[in-house]
Backbone as JSON, one array per atom type, in Angstrom:
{
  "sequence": "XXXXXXXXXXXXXXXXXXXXXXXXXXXXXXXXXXXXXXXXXXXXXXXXXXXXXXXXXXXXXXXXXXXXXXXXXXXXXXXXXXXXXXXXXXXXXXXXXXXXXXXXXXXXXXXXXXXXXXXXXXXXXXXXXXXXXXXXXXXXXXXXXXXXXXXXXXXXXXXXXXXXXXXXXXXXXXXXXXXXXXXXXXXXXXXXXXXXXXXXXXXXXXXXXXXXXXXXXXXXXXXXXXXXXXXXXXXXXXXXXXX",
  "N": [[6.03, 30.62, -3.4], [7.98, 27.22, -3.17], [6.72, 24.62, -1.59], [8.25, 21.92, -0.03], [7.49, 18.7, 0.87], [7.56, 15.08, 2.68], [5.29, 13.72, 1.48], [3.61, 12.12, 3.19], [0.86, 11.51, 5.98], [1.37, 12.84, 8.16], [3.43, 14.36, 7.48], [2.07, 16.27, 6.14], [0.25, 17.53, 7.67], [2.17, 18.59, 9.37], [2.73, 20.26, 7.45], [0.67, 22.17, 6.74], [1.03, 23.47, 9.19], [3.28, 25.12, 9.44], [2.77, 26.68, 7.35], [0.55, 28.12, 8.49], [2.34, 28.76, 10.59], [4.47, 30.22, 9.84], [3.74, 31.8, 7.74], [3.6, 31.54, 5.23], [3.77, 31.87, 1.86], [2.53, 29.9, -0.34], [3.15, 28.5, -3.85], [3.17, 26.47, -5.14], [3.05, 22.65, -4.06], [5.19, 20.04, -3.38], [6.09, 16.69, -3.5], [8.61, 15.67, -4.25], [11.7, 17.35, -5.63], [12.5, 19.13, -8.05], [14.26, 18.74, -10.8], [15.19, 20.98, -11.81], [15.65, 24.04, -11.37], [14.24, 27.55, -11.48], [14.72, 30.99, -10.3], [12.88, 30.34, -8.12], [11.5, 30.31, -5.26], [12.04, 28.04, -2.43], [10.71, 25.94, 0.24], [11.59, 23.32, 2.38], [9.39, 21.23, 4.76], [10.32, 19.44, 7.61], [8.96, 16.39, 8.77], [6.71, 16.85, 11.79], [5.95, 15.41, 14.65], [4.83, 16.53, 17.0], [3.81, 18.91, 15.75], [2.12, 17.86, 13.52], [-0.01, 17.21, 15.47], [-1.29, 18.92, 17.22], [-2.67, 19.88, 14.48], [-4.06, 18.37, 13.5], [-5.58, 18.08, 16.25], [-6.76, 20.58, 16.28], [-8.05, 20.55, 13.45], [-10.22, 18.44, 14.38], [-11.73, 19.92, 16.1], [-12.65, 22.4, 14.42], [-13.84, 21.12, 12.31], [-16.55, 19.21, 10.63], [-17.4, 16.44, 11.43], [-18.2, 14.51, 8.98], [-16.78, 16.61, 7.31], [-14.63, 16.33, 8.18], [-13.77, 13.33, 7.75], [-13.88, 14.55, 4.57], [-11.29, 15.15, 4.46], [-9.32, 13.09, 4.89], [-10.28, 11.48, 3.68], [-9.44, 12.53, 0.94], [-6.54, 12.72, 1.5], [-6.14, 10.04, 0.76], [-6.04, 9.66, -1.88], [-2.79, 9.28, -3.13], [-1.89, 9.63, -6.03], [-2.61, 11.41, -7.08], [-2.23, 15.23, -7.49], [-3.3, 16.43, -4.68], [-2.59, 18.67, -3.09], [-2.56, 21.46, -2.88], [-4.95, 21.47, -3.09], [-6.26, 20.68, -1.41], [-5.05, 22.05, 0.9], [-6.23, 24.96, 0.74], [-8.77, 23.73, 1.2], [-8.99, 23.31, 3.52], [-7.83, 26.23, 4.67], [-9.61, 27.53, 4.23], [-12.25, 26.45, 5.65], [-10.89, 26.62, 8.38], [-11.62, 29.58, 8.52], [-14.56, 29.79, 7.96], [-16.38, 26.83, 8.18], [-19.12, 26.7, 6.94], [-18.85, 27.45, 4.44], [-17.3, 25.8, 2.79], [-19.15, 24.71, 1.59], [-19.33, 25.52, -0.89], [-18.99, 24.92, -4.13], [-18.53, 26.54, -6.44], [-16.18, 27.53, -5.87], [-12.72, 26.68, -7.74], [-10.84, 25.19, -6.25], [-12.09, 23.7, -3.94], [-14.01, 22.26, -5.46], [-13.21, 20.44, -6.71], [-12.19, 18.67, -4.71], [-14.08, 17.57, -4.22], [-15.09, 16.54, -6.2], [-12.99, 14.69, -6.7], [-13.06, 12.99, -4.41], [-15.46, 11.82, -5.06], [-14.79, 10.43, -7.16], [-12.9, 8.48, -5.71], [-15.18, 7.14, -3.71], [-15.87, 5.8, -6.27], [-14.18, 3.57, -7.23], [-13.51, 2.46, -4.84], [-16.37, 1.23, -4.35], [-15.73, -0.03, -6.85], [-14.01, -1.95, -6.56], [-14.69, -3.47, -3.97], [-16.39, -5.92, -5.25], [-14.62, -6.74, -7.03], [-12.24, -7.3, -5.96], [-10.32, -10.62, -5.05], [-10.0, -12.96, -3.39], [-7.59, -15.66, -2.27], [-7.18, -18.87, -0.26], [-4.67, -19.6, 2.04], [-2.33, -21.98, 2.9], [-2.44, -22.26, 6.13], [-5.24, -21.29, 6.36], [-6.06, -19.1, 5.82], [-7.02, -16.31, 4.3], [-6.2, -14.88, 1.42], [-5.44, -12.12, -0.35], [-4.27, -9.94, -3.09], [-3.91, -6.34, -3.96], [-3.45, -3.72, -6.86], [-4.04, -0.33, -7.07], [-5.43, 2.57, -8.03], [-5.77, 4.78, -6.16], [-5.56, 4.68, -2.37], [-6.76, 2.56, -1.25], [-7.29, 0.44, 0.75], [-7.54, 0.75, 3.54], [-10.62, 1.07, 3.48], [-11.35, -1.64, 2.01], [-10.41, -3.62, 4.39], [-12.35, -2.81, 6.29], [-14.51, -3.51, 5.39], [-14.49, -6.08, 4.36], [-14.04, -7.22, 6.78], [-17.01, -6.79, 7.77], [-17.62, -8.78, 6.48], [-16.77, -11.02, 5.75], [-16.3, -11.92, 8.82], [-15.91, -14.08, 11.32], [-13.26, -15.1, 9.8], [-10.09, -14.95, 8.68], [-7.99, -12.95, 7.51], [-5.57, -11.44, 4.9], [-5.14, -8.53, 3.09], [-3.05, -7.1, 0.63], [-1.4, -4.64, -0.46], [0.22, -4.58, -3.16], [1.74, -2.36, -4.66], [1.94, -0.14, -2.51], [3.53, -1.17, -0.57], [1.65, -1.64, 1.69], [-0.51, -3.98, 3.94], [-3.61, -5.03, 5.25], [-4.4, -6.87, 7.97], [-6.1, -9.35, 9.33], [-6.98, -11.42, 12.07], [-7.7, -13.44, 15.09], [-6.3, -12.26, 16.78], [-5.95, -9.48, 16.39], [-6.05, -5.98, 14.08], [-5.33, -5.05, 11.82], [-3.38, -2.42, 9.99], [-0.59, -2.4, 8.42], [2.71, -1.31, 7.27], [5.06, -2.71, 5.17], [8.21, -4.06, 4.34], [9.24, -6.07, 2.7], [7.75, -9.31, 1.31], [6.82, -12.32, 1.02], [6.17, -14.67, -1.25], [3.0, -16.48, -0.03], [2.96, -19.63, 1.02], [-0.07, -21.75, -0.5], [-3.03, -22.97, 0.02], [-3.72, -26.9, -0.42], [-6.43, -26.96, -1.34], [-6.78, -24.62, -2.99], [-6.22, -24.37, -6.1], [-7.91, -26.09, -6.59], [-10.48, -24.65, -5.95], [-10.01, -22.77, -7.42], [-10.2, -23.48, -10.19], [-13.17, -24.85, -10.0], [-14.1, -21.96, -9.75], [-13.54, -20.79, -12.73], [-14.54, -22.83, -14.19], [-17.33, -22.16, -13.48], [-17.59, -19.56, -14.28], [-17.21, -19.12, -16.8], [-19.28, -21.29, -17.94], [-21.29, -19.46, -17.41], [-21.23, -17.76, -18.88], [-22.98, -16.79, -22.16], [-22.33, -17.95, -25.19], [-23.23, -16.56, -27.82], [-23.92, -14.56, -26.88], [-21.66, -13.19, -26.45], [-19.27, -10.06, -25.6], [-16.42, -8.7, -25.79], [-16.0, -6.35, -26.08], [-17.85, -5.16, -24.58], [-17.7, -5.89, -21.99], [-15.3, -5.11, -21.06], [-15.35, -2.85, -20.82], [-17.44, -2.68, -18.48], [-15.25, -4.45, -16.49], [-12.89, -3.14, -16.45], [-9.29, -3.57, -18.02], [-7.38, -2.37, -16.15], [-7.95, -4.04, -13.81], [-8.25, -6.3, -13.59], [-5.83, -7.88, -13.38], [-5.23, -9.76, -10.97], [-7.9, -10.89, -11.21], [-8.69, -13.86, -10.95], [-10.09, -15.04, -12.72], [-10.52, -14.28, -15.32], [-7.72, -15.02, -16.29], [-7.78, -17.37, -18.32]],
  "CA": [[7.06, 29.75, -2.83], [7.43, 25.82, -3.41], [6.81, 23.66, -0.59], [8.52, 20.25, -0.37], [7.68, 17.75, 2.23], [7.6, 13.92, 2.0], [4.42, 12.74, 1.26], [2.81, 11.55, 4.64], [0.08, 12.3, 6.41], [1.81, 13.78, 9.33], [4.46, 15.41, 6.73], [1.03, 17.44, 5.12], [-0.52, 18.19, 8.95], [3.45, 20.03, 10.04], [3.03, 21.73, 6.26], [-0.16, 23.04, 7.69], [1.62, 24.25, 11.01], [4.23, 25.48, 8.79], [2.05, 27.11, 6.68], [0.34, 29.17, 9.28], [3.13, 29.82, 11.55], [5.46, 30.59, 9.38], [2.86, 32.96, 6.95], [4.24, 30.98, 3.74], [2.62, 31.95, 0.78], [2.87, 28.25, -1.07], [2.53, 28.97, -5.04], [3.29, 24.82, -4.96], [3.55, 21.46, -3.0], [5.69, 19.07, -4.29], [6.96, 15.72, -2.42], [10.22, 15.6, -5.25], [12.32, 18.3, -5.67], [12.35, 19.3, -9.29], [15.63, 19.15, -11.67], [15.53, 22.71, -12.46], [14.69, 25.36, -10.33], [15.11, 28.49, -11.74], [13.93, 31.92, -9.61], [11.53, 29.55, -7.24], [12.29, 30.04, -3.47], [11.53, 26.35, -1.58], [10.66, 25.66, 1.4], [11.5, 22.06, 2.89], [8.82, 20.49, 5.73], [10.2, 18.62, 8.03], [7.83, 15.76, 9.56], [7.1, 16.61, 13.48], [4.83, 14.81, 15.61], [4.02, 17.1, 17.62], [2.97, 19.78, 15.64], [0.95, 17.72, 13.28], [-0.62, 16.68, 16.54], [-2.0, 19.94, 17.17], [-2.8, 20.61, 13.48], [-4.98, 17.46, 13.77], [-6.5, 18.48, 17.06], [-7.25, 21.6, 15.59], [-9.31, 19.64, 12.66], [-11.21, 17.89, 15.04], [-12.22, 20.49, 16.61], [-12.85, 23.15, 13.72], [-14.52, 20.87, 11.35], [-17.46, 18.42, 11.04], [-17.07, 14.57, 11.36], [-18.35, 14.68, 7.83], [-15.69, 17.41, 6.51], [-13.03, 15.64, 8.58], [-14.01, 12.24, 6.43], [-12.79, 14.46, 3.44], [-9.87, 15.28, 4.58], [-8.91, 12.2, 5.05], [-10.23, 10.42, 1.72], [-8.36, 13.02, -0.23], [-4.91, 12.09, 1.52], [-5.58, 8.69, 0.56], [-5.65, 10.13, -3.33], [-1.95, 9.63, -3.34], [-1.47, 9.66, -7.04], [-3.05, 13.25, -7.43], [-1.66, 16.13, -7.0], [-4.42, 17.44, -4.39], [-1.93, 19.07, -1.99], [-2.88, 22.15, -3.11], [-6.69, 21.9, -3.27], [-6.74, 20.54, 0.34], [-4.49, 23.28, 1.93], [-6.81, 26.05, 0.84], [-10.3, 23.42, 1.52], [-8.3, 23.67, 5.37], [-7.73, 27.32, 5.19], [-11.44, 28.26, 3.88], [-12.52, 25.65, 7.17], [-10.91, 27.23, 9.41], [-12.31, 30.95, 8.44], [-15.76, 29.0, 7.79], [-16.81, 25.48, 7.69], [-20.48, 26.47, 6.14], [-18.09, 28.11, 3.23], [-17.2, 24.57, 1.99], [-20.0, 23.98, 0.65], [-19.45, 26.49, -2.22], [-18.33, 24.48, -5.29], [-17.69, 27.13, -7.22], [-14.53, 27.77, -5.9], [-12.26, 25.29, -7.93], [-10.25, 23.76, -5.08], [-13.45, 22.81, -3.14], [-14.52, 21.48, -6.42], [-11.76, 19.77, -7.35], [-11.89, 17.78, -3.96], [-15.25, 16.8, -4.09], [-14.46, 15.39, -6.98], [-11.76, 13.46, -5.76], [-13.79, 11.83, -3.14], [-16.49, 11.04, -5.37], [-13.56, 9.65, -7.71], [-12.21, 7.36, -4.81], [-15.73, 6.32, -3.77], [-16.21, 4.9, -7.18], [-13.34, 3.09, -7.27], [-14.0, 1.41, -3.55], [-16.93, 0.6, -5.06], [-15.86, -1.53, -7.53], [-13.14, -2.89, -5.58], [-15.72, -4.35, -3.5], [-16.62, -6.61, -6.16], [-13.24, -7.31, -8.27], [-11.35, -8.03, -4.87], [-10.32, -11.62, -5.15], [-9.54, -14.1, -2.5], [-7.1, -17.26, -2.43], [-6.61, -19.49, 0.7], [-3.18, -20.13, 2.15], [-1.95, -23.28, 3.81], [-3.05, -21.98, 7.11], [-6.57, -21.45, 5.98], [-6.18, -17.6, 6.05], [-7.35, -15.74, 2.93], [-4.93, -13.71, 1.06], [-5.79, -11.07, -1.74], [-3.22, -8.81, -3.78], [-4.6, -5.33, -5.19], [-3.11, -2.68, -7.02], [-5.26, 0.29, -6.96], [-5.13, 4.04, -8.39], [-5.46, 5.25, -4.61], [-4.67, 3.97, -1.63], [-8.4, 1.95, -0.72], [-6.78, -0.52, 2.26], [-8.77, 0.77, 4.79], [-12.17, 0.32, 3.04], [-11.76, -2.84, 2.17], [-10.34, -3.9, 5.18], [-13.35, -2.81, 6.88], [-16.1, -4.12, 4.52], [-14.51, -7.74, 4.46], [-14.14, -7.48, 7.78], [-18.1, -7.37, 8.5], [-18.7, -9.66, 4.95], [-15.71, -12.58, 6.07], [-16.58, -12.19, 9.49], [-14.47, -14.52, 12.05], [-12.56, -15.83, 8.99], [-9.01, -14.31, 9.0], [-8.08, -12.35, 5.82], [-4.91, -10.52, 4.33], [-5.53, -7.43, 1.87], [-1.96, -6.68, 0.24], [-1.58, -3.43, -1.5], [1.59, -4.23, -3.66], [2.01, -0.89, -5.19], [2.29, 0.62, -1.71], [3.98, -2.13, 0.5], [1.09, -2.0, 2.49], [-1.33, -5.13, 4.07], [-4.63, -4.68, 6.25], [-3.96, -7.68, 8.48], [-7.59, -9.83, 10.5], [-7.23, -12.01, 12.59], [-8.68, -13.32, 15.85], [-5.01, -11.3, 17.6], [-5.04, -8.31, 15.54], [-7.11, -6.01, 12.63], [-4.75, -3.19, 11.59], [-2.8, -2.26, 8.68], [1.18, -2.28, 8.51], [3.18, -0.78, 6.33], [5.57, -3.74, 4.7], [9.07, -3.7, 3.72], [9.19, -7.05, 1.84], [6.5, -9.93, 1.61], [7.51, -13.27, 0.28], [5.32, -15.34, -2.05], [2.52, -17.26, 0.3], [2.12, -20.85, -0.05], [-1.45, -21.99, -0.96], [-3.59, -24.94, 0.64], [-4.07, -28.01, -1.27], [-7.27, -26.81, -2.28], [-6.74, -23.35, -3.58], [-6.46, -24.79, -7.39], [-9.58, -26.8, -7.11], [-10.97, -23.75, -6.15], [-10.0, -21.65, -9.01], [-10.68, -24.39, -11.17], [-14.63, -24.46, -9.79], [-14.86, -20.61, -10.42], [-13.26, -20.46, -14.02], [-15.79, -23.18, -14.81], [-18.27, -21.85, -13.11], [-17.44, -18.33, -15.06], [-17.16, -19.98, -18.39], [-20.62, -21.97, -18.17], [-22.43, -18.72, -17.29], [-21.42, -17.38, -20.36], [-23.55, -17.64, -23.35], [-21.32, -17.72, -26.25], [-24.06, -15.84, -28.79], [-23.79, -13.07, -26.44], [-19.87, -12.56, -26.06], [-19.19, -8.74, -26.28], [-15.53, -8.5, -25.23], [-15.92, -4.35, -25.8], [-19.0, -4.03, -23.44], [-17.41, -6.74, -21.04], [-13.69, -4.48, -20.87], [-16.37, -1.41, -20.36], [-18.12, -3.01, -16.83], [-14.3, -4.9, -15.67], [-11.76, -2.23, -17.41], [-8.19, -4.7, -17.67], [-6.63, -2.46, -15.01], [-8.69, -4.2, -12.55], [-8.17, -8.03, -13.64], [-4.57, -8.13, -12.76], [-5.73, -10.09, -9.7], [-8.86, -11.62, -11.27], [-8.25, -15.34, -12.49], [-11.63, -16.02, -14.2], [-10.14, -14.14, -16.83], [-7.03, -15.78, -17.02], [-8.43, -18.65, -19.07]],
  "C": [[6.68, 28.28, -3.01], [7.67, 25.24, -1.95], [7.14, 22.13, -0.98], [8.1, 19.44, 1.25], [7.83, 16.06, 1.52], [6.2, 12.81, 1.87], [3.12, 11.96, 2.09], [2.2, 12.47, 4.76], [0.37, 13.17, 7.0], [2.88, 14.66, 8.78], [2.92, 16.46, 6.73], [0.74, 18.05, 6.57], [1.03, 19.07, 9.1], [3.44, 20.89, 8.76], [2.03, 22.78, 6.82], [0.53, 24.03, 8.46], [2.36, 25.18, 10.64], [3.87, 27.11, 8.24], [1.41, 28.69, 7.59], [1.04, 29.98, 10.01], [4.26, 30.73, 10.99], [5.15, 31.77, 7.86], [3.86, 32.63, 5.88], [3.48, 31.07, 3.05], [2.89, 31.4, -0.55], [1.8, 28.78, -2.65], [2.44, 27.36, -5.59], [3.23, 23.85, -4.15], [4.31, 20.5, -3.89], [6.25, 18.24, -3.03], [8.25, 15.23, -3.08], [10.57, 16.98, -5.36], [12.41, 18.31, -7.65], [14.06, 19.48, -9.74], [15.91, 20.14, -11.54], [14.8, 23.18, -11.61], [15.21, 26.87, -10.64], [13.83, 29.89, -11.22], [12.94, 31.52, -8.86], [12.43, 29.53, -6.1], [11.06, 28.54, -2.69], [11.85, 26.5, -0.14], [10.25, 24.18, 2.35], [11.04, 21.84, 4.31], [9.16, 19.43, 6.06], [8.93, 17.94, 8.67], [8.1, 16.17, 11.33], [5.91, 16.38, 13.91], [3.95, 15.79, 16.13], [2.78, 18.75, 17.33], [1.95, 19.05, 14.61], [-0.36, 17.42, 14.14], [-1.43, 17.7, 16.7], [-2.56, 20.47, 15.53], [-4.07, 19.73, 13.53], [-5.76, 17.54, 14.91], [-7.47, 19.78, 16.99], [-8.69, 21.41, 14.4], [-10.41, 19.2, 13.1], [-12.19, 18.92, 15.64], [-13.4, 21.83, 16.02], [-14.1, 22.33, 12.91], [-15.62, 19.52, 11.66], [-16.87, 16.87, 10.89], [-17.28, 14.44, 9.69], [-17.12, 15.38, 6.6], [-13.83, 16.43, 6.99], [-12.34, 14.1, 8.23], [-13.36, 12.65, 5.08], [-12.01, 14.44, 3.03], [-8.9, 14.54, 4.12], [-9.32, 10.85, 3.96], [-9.57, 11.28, 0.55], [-7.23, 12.47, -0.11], [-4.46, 10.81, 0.96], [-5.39, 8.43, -0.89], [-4.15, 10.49, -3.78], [-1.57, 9.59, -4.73], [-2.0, 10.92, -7.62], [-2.85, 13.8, -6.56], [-2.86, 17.12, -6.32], [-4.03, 18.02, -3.05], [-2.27, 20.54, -1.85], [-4.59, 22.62, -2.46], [-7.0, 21.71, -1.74], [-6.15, 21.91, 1.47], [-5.22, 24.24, 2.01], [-8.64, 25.28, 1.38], [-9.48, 23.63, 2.93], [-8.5, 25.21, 5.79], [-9.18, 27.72, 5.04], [-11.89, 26.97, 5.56], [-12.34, 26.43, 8.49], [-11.47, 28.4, 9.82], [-13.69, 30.48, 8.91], [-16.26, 28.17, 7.13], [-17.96, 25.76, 6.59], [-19.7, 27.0, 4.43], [-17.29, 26.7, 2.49], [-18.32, 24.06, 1.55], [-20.44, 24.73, -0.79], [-18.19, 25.78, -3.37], [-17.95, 25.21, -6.08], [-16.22, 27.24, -6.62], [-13.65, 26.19, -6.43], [-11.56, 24.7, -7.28], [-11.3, 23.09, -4.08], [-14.05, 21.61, -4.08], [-13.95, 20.54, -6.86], [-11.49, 18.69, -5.73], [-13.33, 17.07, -3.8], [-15.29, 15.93, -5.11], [-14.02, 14.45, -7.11], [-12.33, 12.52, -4.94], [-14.64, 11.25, -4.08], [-15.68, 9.99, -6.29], [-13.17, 7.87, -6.76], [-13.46, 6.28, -4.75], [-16.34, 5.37, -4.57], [-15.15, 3.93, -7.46], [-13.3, 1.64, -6.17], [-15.07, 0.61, -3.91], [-16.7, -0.73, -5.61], [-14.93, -2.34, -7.38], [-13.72, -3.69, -5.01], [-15.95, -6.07, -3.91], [-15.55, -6.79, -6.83], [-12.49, -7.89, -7.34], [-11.51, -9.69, -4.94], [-9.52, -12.15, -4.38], [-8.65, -15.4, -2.53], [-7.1, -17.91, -0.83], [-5.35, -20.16, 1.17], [-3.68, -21.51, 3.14], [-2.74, -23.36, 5.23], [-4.75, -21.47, 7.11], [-7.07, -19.95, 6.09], [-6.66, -16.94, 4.14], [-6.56, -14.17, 2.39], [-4.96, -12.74, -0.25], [-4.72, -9.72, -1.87], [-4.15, -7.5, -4.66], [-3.61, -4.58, -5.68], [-4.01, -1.83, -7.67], [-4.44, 1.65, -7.32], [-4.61, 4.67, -6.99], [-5.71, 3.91, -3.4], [-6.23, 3.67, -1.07], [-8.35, 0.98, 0.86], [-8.08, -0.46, 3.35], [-10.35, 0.66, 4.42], [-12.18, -0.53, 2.68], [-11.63, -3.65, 2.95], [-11.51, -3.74, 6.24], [-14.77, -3.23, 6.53], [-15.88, -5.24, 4.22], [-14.38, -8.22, 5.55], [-15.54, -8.35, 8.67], [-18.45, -8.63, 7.23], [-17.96, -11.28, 5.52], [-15.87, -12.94, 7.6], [-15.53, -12.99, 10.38], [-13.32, -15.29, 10.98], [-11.58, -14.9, 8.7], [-8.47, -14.22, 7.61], [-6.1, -11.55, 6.03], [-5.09, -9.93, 3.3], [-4.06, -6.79, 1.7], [-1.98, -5.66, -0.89], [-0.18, -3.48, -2.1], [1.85, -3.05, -4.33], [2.5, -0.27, -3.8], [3.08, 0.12, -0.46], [2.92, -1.9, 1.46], [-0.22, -3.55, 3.09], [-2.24, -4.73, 5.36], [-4.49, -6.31, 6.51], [-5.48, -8.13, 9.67], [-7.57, -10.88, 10.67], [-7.71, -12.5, 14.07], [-7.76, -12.4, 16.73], [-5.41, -9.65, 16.9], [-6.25, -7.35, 14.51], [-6.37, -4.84, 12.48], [-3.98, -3.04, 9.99], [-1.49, -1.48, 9.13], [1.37, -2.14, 7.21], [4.88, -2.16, 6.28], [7.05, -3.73, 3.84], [9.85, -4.93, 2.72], [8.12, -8.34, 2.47], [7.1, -11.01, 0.57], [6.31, -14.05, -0.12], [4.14, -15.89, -0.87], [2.42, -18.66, 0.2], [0.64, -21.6, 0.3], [-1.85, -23.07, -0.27], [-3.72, -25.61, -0.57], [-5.09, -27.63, -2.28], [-7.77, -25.73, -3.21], [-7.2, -23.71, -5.27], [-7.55, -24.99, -7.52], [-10.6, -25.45, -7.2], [-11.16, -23.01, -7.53], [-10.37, -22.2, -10.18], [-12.2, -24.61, -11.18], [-14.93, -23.37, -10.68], [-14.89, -20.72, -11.96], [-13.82, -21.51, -14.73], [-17.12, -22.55, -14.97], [-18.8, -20.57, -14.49], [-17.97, -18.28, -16.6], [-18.78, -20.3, -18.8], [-21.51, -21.06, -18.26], [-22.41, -18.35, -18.06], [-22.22, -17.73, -21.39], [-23.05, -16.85, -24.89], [-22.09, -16.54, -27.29], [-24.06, -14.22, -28.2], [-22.36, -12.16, -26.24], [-20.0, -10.98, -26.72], [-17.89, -8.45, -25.46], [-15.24, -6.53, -24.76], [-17.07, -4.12, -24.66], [-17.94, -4.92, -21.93], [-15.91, -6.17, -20.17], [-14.68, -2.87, -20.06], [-16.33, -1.3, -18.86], [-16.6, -3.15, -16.09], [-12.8, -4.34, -16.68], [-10.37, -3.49, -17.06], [-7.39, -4.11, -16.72], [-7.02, -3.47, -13.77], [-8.61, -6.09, -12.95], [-6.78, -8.53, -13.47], [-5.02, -9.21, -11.84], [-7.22, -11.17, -10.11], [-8.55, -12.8, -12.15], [-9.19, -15.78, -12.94], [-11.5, -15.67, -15.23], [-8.67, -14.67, -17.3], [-7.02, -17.47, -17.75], [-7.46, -19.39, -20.27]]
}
């Protein structure tokens, strides 16, 4: 049977609920409905509070702080299809937690993966994330990212920027992790209008992309190893290379 829901967290926790109470035996997940459907019986998940509520108290309770970390860095792998691999790492959990730690099985494998995937990614987000200063002296950075990273970098510029008040805008997903001395959360964004910049933003950028430039030493230019380390998805956002 195909399961459709829409995508959310709390959609996937009522597929769960769904899942169990309703002894659905899901040969798919899909969050689109497919053109063609020919001999496939579907089964559309609504979102409900209250039972992902219990599906999620259930988690907590079943699985380790550790396992309940993966859970929750797979969901944030919204551009792979790991709706699948997580429903059965849930159902093997609930039978027995110590039974996730058997990689052979390929949906266990296939999410460890995934995580280690993401954490390389956060990684080098870390480091490519780039800062401007608005008018108000707030610091404002645009990413677009494979998966959905927000909350780790929101929490690792948090302790690095310290009382200095940041926006992290995820245009791909309308979302923004939002720190200031009121506030530190992350909203979901249904339009966002240009910023405008302090005075000294330019000078700034004009420093670095000297700075950048000078460190260079021309005899060594290797544009192929240099695309290797800072692949061009990831310079969207970085202006030391727009030169």
């Amino acid at each position: 049977m195909m399961v459709l829901y829409d995508g959310s967290f709390e959609g996937f926790l009522t597929l769960i609920y769904d899942v169990y109470y309703e002894s659905l035996h899901v040969s798919s997940i899909v969050k689109k409905m497919p053109e063609t459907l020919v001999f496939e019986r579907f089964y559309e998940v609504f979102s409900d509070e209250k039972k992902a509520q219990k599906v999620l108290e259930a988690i907590q309770k079943h699985f380790t702080k550790e396992q309940q970390r993966t859970i929750f860095h797979t969901l944030l792998c919204d551009t792979r299809a790991y709706e699948t691999a997580l429903l059965e790492y849930i159902r093997i959990g609930f039978k027995n937690r110590n039974a996730l730690q058997n990689i052979n099985n390929p949906n266990l494998f296939y999410i460890h993966n995934l995580e280690k995937e993401l954490f390389c990614l956060v990684h080098k987000m870390y480091g490519f994330t780039r800062f401007e200063e608005l008018e108000e002296k707030t610091l404002y950075s645009k990413i677009e990212t494979k998966f959905n990273i927000v909350p780790f970098l929101g929490e690792h510029f948090c302790k690095r920027l310290g009382n200095i008040p940041f926006i992290i805008h995820d245009v791909k997903r309308s979302l923004v992790f939002i720190k200031n001395d009121d506030m530190r959360e992350i909203r979901t964004i249904a339009s966002f209008e240009t910023p405008a910049y302090s005075s000294d933003e330019e000078k700034f950028k004009t420093l670095w992309k000297s700075f950048f430039k000078a460190a260079a030493v021309k005899e060594r230019f290797n544009p192929k190893l240099q695309q290797s380390w800072v692949p061009l998805i990831y310079r969207t956002y970085m202006y030391e290379f727009d030169m």
